[in-house]
Structures are given as structure tokens and as C-alpha cells.
mmCIF file as gemmi writes it, N, C-alpha and C atoms, coordinates in Angstrom:
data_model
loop_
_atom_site.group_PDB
_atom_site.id
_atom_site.type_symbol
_atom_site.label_atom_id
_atom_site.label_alt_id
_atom_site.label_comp_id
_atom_site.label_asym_id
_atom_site.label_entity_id
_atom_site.label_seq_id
_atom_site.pdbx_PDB_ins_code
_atom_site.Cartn_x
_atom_site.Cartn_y
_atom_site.Cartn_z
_atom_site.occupancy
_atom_site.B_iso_or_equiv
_atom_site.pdbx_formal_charge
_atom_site.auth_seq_id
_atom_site.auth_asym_id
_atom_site.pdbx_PDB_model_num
ATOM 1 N N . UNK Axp A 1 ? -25.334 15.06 -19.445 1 0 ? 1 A 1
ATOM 2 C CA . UNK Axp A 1 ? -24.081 14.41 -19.118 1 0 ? 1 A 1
ATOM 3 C C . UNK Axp A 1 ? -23.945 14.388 -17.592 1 0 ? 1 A 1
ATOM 4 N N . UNK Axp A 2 ? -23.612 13.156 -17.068 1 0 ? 2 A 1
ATOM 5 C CA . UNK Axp A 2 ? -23.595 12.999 -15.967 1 0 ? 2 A 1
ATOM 6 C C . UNK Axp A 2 ? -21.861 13.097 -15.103 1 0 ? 2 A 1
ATOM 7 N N . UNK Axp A 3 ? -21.945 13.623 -14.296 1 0 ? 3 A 1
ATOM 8 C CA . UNK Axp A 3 ? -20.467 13.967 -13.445 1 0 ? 3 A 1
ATOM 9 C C . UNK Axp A 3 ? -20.441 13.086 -12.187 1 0 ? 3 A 1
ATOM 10 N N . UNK Axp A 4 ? -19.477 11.98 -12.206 1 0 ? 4 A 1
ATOM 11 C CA . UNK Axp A 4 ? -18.806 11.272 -11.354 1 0 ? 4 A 1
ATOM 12 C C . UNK Axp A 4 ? -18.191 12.182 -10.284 1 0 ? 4 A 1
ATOM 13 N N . UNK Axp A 5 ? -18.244 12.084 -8.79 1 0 ? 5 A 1
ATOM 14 C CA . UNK Axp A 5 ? -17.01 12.941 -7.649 1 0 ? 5 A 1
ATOM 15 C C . UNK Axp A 5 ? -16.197 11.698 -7.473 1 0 ? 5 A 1
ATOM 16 N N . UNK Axp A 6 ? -15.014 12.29 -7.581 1 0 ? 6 A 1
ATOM 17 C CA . UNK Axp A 6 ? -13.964 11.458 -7.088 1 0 ? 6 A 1
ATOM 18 C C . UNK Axp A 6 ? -13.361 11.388 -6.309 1 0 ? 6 A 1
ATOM 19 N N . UNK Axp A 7 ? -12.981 10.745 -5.509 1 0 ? 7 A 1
ATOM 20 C CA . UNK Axp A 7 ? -12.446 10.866 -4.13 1 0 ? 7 A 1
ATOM 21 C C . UNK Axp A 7 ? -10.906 11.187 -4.528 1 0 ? 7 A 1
ATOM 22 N N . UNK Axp A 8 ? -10.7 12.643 -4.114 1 0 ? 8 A 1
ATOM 23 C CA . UNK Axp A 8 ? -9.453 13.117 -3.558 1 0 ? 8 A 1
ATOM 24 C C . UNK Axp A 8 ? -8.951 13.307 -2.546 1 0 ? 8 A 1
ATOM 25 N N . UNK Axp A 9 ? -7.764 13.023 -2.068 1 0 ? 9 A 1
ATOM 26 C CA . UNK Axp A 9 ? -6.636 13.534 -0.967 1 0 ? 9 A 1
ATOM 27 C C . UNK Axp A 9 ? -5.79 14.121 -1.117 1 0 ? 9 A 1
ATOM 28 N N . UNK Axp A 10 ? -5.512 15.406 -0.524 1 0 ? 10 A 1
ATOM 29 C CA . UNK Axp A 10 ? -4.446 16.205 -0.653 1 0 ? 10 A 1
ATOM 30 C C . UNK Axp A 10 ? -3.275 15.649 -0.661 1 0 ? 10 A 1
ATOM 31 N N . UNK Axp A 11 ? -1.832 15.26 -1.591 1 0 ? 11 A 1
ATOM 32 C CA . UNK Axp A 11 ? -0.978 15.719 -2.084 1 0 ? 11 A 1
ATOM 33 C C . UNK Axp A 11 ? 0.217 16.69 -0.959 1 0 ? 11 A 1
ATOM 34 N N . UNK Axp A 12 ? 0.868 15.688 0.312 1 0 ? 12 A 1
ATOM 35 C CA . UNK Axp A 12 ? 0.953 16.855 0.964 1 0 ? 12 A 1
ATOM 36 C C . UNK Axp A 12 ? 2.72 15.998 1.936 1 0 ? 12 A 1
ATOM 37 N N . UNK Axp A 13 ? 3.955 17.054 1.567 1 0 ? 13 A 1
ATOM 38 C CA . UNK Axp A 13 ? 5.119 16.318 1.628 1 0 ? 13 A 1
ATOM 39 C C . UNK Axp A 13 ? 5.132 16.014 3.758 1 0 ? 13 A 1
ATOM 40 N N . UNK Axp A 14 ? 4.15 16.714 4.237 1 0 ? 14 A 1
ATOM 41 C CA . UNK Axp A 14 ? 4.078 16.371 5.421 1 0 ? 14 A 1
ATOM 42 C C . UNK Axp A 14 ? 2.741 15.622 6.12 1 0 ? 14 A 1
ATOM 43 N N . UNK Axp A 15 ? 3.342 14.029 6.865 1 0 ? 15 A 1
ATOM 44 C CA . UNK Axp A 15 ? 1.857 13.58 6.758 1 0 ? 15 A 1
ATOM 45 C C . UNK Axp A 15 ? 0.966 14.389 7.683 1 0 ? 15 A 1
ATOM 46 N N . UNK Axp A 16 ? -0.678 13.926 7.597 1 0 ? 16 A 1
ATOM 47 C CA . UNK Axp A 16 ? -1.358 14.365 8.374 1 0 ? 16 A 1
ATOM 48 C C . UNK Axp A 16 ? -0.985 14.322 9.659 1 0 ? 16 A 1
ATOM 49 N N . UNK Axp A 17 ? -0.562 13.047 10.155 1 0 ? 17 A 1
ATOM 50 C CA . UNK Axp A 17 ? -0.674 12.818 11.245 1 0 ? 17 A 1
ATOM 51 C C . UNK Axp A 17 ? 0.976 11.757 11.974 1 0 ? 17 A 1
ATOM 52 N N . UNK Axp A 18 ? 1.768 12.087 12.457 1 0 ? 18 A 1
ATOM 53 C CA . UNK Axp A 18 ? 2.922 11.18 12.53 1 0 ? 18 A 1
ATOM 54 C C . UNK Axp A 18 ? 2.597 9.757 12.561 1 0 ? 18 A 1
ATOM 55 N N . UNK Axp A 19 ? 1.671 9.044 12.792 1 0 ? 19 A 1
ATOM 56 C CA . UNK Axp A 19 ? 1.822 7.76 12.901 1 0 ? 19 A 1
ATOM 57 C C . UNK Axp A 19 ? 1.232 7.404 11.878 1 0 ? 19 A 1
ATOM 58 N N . UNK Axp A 20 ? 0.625 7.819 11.049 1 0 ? 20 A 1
ATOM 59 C CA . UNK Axp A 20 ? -0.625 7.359 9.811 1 0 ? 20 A 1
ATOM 60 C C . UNK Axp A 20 ? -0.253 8.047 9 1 0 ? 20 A 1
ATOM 61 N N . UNK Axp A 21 ? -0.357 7.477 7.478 1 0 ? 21 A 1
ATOM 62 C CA . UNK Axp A 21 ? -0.523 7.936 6.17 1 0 ? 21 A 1
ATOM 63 C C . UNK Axp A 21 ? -1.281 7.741 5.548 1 0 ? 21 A 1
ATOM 64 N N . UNK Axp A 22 ? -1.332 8.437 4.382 1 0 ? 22 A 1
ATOM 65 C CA . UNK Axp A 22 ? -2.546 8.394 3.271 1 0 ? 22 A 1
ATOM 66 C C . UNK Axp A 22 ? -2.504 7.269 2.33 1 0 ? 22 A 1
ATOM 67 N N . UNK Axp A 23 ? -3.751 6.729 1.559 1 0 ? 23 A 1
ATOM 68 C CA . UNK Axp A 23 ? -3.283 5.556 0.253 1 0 ? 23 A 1
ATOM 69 C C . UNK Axp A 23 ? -2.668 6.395 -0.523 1 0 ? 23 A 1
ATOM 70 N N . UNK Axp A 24 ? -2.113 7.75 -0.919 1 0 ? 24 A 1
ATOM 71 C CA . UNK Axp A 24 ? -1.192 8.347 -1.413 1 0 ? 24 A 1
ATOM 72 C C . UNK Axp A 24 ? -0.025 8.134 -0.829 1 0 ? 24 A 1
ATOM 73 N N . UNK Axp A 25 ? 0.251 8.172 0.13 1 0 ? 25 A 1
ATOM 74 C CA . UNK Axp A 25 ? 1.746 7.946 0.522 1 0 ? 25 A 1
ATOM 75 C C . UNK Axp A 25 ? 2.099 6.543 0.658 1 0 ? 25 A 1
ATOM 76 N N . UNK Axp A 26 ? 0.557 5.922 1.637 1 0 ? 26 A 1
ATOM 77 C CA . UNK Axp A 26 ? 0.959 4.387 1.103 1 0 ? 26 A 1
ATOM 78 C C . UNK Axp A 26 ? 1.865 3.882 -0.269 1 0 ? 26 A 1
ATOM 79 N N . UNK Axp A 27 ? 0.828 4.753 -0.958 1 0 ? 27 A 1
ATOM 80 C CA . UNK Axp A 27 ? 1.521 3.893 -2.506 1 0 ? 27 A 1
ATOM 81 C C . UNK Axp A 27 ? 2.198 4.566 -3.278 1 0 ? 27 A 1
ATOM 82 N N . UNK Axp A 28 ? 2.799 5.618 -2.898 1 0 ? 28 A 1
ATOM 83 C CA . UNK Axp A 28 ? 4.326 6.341 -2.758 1 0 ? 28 A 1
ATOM 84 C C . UNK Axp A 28 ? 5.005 5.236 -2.496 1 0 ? 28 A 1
ATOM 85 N N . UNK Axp A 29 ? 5.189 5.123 -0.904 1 0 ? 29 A 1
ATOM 86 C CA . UNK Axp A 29 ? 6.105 4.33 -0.574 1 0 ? 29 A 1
ATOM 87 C C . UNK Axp A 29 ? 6.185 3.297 -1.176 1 0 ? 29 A 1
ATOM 88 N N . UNK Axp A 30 ? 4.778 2.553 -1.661 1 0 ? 30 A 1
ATOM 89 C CA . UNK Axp A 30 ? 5.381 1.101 -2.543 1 0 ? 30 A 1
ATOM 90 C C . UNK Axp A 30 ? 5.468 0.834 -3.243 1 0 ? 30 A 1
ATOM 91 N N . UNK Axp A 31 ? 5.686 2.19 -4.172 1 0 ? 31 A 1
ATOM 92 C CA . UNK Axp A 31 ? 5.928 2.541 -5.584 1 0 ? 31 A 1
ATOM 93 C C . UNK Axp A 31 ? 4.692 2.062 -6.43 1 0 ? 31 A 1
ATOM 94 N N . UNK Axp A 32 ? 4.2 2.085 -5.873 1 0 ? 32 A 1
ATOM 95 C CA . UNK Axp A 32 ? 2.81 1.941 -6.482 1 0 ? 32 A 1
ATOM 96 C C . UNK Axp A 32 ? 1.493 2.543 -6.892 1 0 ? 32 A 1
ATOM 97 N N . UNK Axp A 33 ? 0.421 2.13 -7.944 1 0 ? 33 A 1
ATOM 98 C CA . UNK Axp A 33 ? -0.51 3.293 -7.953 1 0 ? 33 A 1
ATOM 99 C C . UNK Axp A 33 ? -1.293 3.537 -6.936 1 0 ? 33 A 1
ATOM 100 N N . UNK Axp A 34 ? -1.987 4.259 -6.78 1 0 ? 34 A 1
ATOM 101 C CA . UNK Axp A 34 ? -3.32 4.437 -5.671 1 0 ? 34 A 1
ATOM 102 C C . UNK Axp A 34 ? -4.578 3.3 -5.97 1 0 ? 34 A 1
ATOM 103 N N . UNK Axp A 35 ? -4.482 3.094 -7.046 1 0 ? 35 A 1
ATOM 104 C CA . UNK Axp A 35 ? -5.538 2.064 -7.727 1 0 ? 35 A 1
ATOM 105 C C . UNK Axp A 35 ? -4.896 1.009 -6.945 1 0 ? 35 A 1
ATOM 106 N N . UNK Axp A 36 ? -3.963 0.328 -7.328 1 0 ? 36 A 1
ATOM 107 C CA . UNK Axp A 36 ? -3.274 -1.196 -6.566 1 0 ? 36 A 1
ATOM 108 C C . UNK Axp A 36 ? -3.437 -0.8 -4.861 1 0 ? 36 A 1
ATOM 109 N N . UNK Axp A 37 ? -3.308 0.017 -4.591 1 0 ? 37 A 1
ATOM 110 C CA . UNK Axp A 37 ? -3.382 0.025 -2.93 1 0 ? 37 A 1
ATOM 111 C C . UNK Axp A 37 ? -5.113 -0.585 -3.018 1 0 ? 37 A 1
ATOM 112 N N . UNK Axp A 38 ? -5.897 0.157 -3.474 1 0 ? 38 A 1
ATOM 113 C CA . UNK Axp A 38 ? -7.732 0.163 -3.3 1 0 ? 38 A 1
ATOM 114 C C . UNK Axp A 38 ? -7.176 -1.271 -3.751 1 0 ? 38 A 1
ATOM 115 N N . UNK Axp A 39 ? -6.87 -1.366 -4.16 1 0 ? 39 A 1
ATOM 116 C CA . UNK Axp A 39 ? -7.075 -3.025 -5.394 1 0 ? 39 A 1
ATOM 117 C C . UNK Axp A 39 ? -6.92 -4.297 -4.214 1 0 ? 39 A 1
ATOM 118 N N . UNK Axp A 40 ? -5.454 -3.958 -3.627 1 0 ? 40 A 1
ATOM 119 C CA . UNK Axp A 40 ? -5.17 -4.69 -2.249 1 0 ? 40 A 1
ATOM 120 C C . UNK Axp A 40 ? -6.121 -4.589 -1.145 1 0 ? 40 A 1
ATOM 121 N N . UNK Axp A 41 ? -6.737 -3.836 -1.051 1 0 ? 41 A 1
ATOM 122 C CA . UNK Axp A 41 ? -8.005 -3.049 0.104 1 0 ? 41 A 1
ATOM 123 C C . UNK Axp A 41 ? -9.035 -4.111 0.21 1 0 ? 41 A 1
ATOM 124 N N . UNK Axp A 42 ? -9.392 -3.855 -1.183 1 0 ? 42 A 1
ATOM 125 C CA . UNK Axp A 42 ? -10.726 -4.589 -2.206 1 0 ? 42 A 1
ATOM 126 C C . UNK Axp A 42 ? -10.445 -5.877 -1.657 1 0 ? 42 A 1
ATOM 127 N N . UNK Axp A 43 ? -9.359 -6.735 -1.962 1 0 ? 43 A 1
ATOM 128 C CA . UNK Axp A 43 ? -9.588 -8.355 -2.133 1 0 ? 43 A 1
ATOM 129 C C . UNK Axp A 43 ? -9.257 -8.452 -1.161 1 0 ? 43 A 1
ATOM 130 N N . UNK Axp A 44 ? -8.461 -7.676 0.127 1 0 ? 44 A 1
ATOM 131 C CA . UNK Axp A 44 ? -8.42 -8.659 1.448 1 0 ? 44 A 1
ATOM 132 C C . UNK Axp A 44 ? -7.018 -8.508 1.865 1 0 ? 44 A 1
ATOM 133 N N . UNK Axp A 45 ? -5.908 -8.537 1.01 1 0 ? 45 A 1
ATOM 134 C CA . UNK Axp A 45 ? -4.695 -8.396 1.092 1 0 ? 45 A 1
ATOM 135 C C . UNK Axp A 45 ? -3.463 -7.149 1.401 1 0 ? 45 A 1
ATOM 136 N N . UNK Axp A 46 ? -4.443 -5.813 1.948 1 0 ? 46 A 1
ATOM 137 C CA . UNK Axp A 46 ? -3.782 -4.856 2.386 1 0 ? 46 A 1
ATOM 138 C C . UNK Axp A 46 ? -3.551 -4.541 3.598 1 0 ? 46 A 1
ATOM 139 N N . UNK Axp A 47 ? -2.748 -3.554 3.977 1 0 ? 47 A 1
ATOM 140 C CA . UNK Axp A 47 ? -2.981 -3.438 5.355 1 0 ? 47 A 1
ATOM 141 C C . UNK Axp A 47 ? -3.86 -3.048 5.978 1 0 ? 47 A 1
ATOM 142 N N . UNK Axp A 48 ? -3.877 -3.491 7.489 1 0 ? 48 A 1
ATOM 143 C CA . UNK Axp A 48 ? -5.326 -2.477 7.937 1 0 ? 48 A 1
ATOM 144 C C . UNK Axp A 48 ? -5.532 -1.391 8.312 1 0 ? 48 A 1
ATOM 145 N N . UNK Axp A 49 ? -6.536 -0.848 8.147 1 0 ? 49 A 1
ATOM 146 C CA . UNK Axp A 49 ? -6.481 0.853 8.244 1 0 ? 49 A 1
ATOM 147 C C . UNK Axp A 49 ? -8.089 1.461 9.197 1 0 ? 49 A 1
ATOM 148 N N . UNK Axp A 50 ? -7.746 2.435 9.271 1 0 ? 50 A 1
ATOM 149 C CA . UNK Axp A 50 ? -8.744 3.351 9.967 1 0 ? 50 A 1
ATOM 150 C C . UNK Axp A 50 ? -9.374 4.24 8.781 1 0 ? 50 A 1
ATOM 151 N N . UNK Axp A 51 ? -11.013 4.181 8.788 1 0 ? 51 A 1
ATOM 152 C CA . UNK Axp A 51 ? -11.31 4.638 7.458 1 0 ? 51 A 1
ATOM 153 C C . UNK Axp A 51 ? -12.17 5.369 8.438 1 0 ? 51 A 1
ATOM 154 N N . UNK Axp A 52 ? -12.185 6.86 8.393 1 0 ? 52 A 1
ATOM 155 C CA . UNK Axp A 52 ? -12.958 7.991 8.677 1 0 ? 52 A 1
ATOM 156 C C . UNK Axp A 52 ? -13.512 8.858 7.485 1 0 ? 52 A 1
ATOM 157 N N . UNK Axp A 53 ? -14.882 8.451 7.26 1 0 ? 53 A 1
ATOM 158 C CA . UNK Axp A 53 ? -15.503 9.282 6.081 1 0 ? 53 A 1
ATOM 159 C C . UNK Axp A 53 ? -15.321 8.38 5.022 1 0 ? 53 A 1
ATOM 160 N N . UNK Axp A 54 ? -15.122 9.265 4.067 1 0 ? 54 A 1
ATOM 161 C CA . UNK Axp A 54 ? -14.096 8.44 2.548 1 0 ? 54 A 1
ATOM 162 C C . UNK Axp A 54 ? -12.755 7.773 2.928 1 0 ? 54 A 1
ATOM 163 N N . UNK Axp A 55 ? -12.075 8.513 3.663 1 0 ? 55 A 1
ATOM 164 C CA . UNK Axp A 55 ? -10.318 8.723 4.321 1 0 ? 55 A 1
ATOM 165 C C . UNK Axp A 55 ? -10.055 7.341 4.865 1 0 ? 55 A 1
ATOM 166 N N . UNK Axp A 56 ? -9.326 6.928 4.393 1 0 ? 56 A 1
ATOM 167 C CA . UNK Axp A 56 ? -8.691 5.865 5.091 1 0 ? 56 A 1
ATOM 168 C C . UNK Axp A 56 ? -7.182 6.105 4.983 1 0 ? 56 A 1
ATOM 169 N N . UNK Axp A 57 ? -6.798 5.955 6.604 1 0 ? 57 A 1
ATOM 170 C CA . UNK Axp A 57 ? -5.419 5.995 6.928 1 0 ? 57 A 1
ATOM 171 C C . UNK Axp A 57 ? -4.594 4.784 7.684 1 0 ? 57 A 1
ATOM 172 N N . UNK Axp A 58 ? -4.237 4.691 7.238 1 0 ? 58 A 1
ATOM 173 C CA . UNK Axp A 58 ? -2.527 3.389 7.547 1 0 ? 58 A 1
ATOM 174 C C . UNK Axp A 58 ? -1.734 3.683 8.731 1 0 ? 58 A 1
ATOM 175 N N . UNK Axp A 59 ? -2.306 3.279 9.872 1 0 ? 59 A 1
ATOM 176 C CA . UNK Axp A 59 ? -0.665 3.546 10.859 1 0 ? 59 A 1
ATOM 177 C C . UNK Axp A 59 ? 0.559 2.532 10.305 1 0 ? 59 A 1
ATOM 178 N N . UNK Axp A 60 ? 1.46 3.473 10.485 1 0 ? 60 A 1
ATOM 179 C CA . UNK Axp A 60 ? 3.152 3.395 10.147 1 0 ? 60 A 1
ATOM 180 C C . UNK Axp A 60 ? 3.424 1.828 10.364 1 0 ? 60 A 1
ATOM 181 N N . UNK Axp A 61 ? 2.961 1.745 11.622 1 0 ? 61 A 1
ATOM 182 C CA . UNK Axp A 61 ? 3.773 0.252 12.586 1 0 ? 61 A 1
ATOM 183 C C . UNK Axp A 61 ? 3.004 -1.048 11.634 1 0 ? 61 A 1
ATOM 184 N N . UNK Axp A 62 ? 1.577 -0.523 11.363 1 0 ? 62 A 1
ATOM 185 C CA . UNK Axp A 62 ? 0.789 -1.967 10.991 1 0 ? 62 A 1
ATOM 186 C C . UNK Axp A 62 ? 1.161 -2.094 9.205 1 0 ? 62 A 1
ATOM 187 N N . UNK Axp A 63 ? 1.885 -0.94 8.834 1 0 ? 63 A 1
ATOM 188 C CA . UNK Axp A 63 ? 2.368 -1.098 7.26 1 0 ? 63 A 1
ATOM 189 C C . UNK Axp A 63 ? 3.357 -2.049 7.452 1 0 ? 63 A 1
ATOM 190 N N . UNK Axp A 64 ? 4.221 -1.734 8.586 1 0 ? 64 A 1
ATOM 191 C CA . UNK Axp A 64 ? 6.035 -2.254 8.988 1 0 ? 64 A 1
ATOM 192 C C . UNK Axp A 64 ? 5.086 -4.124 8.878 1 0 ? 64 A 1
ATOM 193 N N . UNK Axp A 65 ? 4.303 -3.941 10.005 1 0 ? 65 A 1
ATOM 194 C CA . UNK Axp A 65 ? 4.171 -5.23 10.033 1 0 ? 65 A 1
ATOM 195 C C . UNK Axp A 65 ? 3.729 -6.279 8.997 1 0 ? 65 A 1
ATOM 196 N N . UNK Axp A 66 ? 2.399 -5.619 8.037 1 0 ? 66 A 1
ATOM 197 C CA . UNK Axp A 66 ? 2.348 -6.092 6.974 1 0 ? 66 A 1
ATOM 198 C C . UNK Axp A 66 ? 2.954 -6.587 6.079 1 0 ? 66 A 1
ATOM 199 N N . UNK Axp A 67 ? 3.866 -5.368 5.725 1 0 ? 67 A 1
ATOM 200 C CA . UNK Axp A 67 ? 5.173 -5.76 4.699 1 0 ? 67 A 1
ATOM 201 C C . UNK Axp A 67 ? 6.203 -7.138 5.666 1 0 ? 67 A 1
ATOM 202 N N . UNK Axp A 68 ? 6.688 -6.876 6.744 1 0 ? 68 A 1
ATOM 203 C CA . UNK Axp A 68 ? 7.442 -8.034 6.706 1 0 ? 68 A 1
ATOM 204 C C . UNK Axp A 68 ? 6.192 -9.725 6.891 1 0 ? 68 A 1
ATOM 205 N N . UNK Axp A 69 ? 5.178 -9.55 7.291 1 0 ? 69 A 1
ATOM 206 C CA . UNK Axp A 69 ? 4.547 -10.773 7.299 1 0 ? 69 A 1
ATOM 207 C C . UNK Axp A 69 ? 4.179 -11.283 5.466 1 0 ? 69 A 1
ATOM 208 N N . UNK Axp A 70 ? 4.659 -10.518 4.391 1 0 ? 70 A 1
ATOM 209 C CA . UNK Axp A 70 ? 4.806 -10.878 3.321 1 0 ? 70 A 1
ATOM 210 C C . UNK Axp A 70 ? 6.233 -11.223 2.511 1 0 ? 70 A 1
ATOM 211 N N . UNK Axp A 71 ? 7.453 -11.165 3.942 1 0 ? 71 A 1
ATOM 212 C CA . UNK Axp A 71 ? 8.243 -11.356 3.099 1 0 ? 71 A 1
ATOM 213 C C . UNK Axp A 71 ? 8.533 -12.874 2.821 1 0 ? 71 A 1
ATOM 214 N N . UNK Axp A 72 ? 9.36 -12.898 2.035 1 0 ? 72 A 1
ATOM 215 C CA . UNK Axp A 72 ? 9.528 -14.239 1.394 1 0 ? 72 A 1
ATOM 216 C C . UNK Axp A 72 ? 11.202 -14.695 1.562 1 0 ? 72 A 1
ATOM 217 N N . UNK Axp A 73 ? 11.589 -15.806 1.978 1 0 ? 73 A 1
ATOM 218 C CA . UNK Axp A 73 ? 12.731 -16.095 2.195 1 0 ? 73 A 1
ATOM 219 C C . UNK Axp A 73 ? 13.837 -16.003 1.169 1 0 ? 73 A 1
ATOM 220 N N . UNK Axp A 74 ? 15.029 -15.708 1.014 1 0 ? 74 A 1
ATOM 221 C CA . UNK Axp A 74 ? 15.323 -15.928 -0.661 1 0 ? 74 A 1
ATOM 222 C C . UNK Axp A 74 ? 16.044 -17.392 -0.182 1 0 ? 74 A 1
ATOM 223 N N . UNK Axp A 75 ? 15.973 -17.824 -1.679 1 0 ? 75 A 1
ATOM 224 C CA . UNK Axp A 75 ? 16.458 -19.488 -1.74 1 0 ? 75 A 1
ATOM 225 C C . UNK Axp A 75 ? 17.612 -19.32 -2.209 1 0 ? 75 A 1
ATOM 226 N N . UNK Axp A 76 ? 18.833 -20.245 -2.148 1 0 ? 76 A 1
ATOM 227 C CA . UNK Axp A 76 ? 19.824 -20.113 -2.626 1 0 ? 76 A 1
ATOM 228 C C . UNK Axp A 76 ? 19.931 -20.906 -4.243 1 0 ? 76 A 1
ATOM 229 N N . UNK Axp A 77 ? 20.933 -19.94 -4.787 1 0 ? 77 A 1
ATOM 230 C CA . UNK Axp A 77 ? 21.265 -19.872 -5.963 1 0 ? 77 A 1
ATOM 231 C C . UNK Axp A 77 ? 21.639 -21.103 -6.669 1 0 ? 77 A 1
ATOM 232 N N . UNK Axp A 78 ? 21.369 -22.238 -7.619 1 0 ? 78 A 1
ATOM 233 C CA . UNK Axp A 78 ? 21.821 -23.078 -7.342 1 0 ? 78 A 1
ATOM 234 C C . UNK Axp A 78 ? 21.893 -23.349 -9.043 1 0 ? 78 A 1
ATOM 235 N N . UNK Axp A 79 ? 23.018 -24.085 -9.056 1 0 ? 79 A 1
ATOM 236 C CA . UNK Axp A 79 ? 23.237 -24.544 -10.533 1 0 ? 79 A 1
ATOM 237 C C . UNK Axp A 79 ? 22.339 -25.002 -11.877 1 0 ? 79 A 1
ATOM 238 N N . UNK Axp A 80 ? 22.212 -24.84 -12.77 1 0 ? 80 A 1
ATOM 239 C CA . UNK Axp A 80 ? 21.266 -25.478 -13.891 1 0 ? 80 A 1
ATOM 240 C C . UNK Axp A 80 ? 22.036 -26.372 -14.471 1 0 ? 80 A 1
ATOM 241 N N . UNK Axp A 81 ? 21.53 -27.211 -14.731 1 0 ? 81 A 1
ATOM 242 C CA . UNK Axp A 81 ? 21.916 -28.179 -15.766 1 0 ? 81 A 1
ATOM 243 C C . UNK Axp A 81 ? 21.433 -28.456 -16.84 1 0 ? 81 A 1
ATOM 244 N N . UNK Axp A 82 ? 22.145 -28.885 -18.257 1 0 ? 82 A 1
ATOM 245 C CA . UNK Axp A 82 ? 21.609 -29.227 -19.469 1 0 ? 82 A 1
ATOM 246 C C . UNK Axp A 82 ? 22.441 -27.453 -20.418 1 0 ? 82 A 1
ATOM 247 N N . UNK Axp A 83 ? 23.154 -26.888 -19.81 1 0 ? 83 A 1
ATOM 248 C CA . UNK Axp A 83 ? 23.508 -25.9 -20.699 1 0 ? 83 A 1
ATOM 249 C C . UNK Axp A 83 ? 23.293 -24.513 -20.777 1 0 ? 83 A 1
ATOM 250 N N . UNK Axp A 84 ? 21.735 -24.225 -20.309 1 0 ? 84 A 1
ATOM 251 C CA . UNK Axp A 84 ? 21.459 -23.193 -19.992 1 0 ? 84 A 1
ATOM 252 C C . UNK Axp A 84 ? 21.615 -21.737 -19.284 1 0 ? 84 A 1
């Protein structure tokens, strides 16, 4: 029987480092799994990060920026017709 290593990161309520976080806290914060962060990584669509070793870490500012260069305008609310 063969044994897979899995890449772990400590689990830790203070970050490593003040300006950078972990894809654990990343995806804390975006309520999300650790899988969907890699997942976003994978296809192109995450933020960018500093990957030392296995470790890849997120500065704070380039998350801020990410997230708002995805936001989306809201449209206004506007009537239906036919009943619905």
C-alpha cells in the first residue's frame, strides 16, 4: 500500500507574517475551501502569490486588489412583467 504526503500548513490564529497569509486563511477569509483557492491557483484566476517551497503566501494588499478588480456593479432592480 502506497502513502500519498500531503501538503500541510499550520492552522495558526496569528499570521505568519503581517502582510501575507496562508491558502488557509486565504480561504477562511472567502469562506471557502482550500481546494477552491488551489482550484483558482490552477486555472489562472487567483491572486498572486509568493510560493516558497510547497508554501505559497498572499500579500494582504494584492488579495484587496484582486477582490475589488472582480467586483461587479449591482444593476438596478427593475420591474417584471407578465405576473410573476
Amino acid at each position: 500500500m502506497a502513502t500519498t504526503m500531503v501538503e500541510k500548513e499550520p492552522k495558526s490564529d496569528r499570521p505568519i507574517f503581517p502582510l501575507y497569509m496562508t491558502r488557509h486563511e486565504l480561504a477562511e477569509g472567502l469562506k471557502k475551501t482550500v481546494r477552491s483557492v488551489d482550484r483558482l491557483i490552477l486555472i489562472g484566476e487567483g491572486p498572486p502569490y509568493v510560493q516558497i517551497g510547497n508554501t505559497k503566501l498572499f500579500r494582504r494588499e494584492a488579495v484587496a486588489q484582486w477582490l475589488r478588480s472582480r467586483e461587479t456593479p449591482a444593476r438596478p432592480k427593475t420591474k417584471r412583467r407578465g405576473g410573476r
